[in-house]
N, C-alpha and C positions, 0 to 999 in steps of 0.2 A: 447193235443197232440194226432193227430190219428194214428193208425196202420193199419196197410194191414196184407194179408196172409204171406207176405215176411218179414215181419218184424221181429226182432229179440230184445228182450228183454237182462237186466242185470237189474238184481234182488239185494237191500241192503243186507246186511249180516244177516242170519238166521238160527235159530236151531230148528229142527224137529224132535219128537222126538213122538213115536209110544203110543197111549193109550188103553184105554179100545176095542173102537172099531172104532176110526179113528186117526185123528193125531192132536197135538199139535204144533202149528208151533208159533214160537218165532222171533219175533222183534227185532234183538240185539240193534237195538239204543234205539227206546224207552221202552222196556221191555214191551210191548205187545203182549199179547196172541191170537190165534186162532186157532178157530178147522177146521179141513178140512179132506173129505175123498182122501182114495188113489189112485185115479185118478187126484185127482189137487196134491199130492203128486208127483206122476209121469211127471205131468204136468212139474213143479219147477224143478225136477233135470232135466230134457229135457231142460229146457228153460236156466240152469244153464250151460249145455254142448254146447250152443250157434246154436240149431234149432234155425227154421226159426217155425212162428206158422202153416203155413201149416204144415210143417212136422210132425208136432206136433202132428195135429189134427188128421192127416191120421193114425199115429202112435194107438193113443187112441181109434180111431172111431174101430178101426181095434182089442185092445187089450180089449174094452170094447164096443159090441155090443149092447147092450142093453143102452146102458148109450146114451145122447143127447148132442155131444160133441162140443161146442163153445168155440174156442180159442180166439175169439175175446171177445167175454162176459167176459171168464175168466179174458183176459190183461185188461177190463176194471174197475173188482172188484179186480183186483189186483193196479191198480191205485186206488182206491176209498179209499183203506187200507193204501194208502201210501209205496205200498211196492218195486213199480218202480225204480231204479235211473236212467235208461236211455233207448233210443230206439235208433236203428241203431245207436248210435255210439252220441247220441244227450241227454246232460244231463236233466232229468225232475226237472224242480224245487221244490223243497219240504221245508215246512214248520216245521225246526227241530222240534222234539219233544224230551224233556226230559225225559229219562229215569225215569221211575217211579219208581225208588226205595226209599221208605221212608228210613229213618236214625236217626228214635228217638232212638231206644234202641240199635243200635249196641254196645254200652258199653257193653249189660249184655252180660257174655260169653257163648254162645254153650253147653260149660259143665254143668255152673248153669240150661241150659233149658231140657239137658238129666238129671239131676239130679231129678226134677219132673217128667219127662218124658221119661220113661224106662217102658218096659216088667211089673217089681213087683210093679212101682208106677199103672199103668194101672189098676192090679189084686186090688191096695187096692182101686182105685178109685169105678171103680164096686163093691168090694165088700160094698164100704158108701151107695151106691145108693141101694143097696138091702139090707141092713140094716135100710134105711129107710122106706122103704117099709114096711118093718114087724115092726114096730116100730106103722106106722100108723095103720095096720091091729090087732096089738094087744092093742095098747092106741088109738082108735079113736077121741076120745075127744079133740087131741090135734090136728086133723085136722084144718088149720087154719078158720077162719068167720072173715067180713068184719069188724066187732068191733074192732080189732084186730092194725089196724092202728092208732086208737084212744086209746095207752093203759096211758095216763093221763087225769087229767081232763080241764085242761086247754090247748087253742088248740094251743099256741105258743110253749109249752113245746114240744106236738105233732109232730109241725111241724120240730124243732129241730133237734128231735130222727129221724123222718122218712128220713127228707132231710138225713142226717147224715148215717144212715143204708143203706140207696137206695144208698147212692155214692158208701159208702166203698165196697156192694155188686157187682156192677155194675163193679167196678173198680177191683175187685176181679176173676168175672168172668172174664171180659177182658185182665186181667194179667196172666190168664190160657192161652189162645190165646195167648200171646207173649213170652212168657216162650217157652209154644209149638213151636211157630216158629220160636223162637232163635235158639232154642233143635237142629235144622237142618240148621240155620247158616245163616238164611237167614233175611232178614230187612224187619223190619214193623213200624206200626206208630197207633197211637189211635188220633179218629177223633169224633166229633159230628155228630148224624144224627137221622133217624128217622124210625120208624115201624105203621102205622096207625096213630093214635093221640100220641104214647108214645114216648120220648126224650131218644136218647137212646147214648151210646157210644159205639162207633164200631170199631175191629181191624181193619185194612187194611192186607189184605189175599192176594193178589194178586200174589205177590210172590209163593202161594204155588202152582199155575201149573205148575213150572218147577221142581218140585217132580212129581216122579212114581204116580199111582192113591194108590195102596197100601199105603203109607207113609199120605194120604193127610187127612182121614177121624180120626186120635188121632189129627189132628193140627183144624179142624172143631168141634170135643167134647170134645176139652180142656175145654173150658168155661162150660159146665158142669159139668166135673171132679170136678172141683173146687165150683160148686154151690152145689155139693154132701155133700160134705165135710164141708162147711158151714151149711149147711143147717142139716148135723147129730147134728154137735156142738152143731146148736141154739136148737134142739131137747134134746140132753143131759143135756144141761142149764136149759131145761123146769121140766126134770124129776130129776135134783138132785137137782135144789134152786126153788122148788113150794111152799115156803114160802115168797119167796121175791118177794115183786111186783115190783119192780125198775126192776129186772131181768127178772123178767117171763114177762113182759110188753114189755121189747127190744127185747126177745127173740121169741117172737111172730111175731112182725113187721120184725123179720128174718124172721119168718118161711113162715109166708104169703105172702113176697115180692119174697122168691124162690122158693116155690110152685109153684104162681102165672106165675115168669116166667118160669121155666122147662115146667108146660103144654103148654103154648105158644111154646117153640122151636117145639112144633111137631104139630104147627098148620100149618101146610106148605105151605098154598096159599100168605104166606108170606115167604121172603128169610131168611128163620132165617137158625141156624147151624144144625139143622137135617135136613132140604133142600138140605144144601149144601153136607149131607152126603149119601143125597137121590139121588141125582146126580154123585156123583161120582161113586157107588155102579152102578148104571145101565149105567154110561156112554153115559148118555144123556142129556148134558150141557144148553138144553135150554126148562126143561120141566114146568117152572112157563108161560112161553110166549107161548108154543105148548099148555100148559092145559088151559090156559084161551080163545088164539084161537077156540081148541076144544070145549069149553064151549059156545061162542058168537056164533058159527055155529049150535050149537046141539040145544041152547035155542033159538031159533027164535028172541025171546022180548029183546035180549041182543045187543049193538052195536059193531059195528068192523068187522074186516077182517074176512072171510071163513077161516077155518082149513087145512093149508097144512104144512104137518112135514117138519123141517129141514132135515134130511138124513132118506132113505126108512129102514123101519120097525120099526121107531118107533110108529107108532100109539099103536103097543098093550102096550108100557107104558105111552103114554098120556091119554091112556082111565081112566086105574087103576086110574092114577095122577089124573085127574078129580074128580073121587069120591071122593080121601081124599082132595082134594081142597077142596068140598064144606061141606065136615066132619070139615074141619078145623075152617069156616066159622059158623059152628055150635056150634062147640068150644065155640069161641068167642063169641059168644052171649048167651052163657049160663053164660060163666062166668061174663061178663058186667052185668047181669042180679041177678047175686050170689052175685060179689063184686063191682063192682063199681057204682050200679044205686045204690041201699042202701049208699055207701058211698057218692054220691055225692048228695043226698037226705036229709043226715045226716047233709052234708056241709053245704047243703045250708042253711036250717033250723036254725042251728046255727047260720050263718053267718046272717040270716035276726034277731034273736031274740036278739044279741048281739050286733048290729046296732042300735034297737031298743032300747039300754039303754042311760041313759043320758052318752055326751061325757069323762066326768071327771070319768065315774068308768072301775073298770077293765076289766069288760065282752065285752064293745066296743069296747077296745084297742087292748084285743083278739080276735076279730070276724073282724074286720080292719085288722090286719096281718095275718090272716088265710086269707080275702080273697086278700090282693095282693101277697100272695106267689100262688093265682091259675093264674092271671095275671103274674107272672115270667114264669110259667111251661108253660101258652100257650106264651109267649112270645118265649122261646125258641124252641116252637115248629113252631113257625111261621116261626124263623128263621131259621130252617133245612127245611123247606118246601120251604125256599127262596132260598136255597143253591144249594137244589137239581135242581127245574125250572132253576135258572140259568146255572147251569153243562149243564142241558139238551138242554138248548140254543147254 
C-alpha cells in the first residue's frame, strides 16, 4: 500500500515510554519492543493527532534542523514493523501476531520473588560474591583445575555427578532470573538455546523493557546472585568436609562449573547477563551489532557491512565496547586452553584406551557411555543451532 505527502496514517495501539536516552515504544498487541529517538516520537503523536505526512514533515524539518527528515521512509519503517492499521481511511492488512508473553510461572507469586529480591537480599548477595573472593585470595589452592570434573575414577560415575551438578546449577541460576522477574509481576518462561558451542538454558527477559532502565539491571544479575551463593556453599563444603572425598569431589565439579561460568558472563562479545547490564547502563541497546560493525570496518581482513551507529554519539561507546569485545574473546581462549583442551584430551585418551579393552570388561562399557553422552551434548547442541537458523528464517 503506497502513501503520498497527503496521506494520513492511524497507528495500532501503543505505549511510549521515555529511556535512558531515547524511547521505548511498545506494541500492545504483540508485546513488542522498540527503541526510537524523539523525533520519530514526535512523528507518532503528530500522526496520532490525524496530520497529514506533509505536515508533518514541514513541522519536523522545521523543529529539527539538522536532522534528514523523510516521512515517507518513516511510514515505511513503520509499515515494516507492522505498526500501520490503516491509511486514509483504508484498513492494512496485518499478519496477527501473538502477544509474547510467556505464562510458565505465573503461579509463583510476586511476593515470593520480592522475598529473594529486596534491597537486604541484594546487600547479602554481594556480600557472597566478595566473600568468595577473599576465600580464593587466602586458600588458593582451592582455585578450581580442569581434573576437577573427573572427581571419580570411573567415567559413568563422572558423568552422573557432572550431568547432575551442571542441571541443578544451571536451573539454579535461571530460577534467580524468574524469581527476579516475578519479584516485578511480570511472565517469563525457561527455554533451551545456546552460547558458542555450550547448551545452555535461558530465561525469556523480554518483558523486562517495559520496566524503568533503573529496575531492569537486579532482574539481568539475578543469575548471578544465585551463582554467588552456590558457589560460597560448594566452597564451605570444601573447607569444612576436606576429609570426604565423595564431598570434596561434588563440591569441586560446583566450584568449577561456577567459576567457569561467572567469568564467561563478563565475556561480552557474547549476550550473556553482564551485556545485558552493559546496555542498559549506557543505554545503548544495540552495542554487540555496532561493536562487531565497528570491528569488520576497523579490521580490513574481517567481513561485513562499514560501521554506521544506530543513533549519533554513540560511537564513543562502541569504541570502549570493541576493546572489551576482543578482551572477551581473549577470555575465551585462555580458558578453552586452561580447561577444556586438557579435558577433552583427557576424554579422548580415555575413551580411545577403554575402547580398546575387550568388549565383556568394564573399562569399554565405561569409555562407550562416556563417549555417547559427548554425542547427546553435541546432539543438543545441533538442535539450538537448528532452532535458532530456523527463527532467523
Amino acid at each position: 500500500m503506497k502513501t503520498g505527502a497527503y496521506s494520513k496514517l492511524t497507528l495500532h495501539s501503543l505505549h511510549i515510554r521515555k529511556d535512558k536516552k531515547n524511547y521505548i515504544v511498545e506494541d500492545l498487541s504483540s508485546g513488542e519492543f522498540y527503541e526510537m529517538p524523539k523525533i520519530c516520537i514526535d512523528a507518532i503523536e503528530m500522526i496520532n493527532e490525524g496530520k497529514m505526512l506533509s505536515e508533518i514533515e514541514a513541522v519536523l524539518t522545521s523543529g529539527y534542523p539538522d536532522e534528514e527528515v523523510d516521512m515517507t521512509d518513516f511510514a515505511g519503517q513503520l509499515f515494516a514493523l507492522g505498526l500501520v492499521k490503516s491509511v486514509d481511511g483504508e484498513e492494512v492488512p496485518r499478519t496477527e501476531k501473538k502477544r509474547g508473553e510467556p505464562e510458565g510461572f505465573n503461579w509463583i507469586s510476586p511476593r515470593v520473588g520480592k522475598f529473594f529480591f529486596n534491597s537486604f537480599m541484594t546487600r547479602g548477595y554481594i556480600g557472597a560474591m566478595i566473600l568468595c573472593v577473599v576465600i580464593f585470595l587466602v586458600r588458593p589452592e582451592l582455585w578450581p583445575r580442569y581434573q576437577d570434573i573427573f572427581p571419580f575414577d570411573l567415567m559413568m560415575y563422572n558423568i552422573v555427578a557432572v550431568l547432575l551438578v551442571t542441571f541443578l546449577l544451571v536451573l539454579v541460576h535461571e530460577m534467580g532470573h524468574v524469581l527476579a522477574v516475578r519479584s516485578e509481576g511480570l511472565p517469563t518462561r525457561i527455554e533451551l538455546g545456546h552460547r558458542l558451542v555450550f547448551v545452555v538454558l535461558e530465561t525469556d527477559m523480554s518483558r523486562v523493557w517495559s520496566l524503568p532502565p533503573e529496575k531492569r539491571n537486579r532482574l539481568y544479575l539475578a543469575g548471578l546472585y544465585f551463582d554467588a551463593v552456590m558457589l560460597l556453599a560448594a566452597l564451605a563444603a570444601k573447607l569444612v568436609f576436606s576429609d570426604d572425598e565423595v564431598i570434596m569431589g561434588i563440591a569441586g565439579v560446583v566450584v568449577l562449573n561456577t567459576v567457569i561460568r561467572i567469568i564467561y558472563q563478563f565475556c561480552i562479545y557474547m549476550k550473556t547477563d553482564f551485556y545485558y547490564v552493559l546496555e542498559n547502563k549506557t543505554g545503548c541497546y544495540n552495542l554487540m551489532e555496532n561493536g562487531q560493525s565497528f570491528l569488520k570496518n576497523t579490521l580490513s581482513f574481517l567481513p561485513g557491512e562499514p560501521y554506521t551507529e544506530a543513533f549519533s554519539g554513540e560511537e564513543k561507546l562502541v569504541r570502549p565496547y570493541a576493546v572489551f569485545y576482543l578482551l572477551g574473546v581473549i577470555i575465551t581462549l585462555v580458558l578453552a586452553a586452561a580447561y577444556s583442551v586438557p579435558q577433552l584430551a583427557f576424554a579422548g585418551s580415555y575413551i580411545y584406551t577403554g575402547l580398546s579393552h575387550h568388549p565383556g570388561t568394564l573399562l569399554f562399557w565405561d569409555a562407550l557411555i562416556f563417549l555417547l553422552q559427548f554425542i547427546l551434548v553435541f546432539g543438543l547442541l545441533f538442535y539450538s543451532w537448528s532452532k535458532k537458523y530456523r527463527l532467523n528464517q
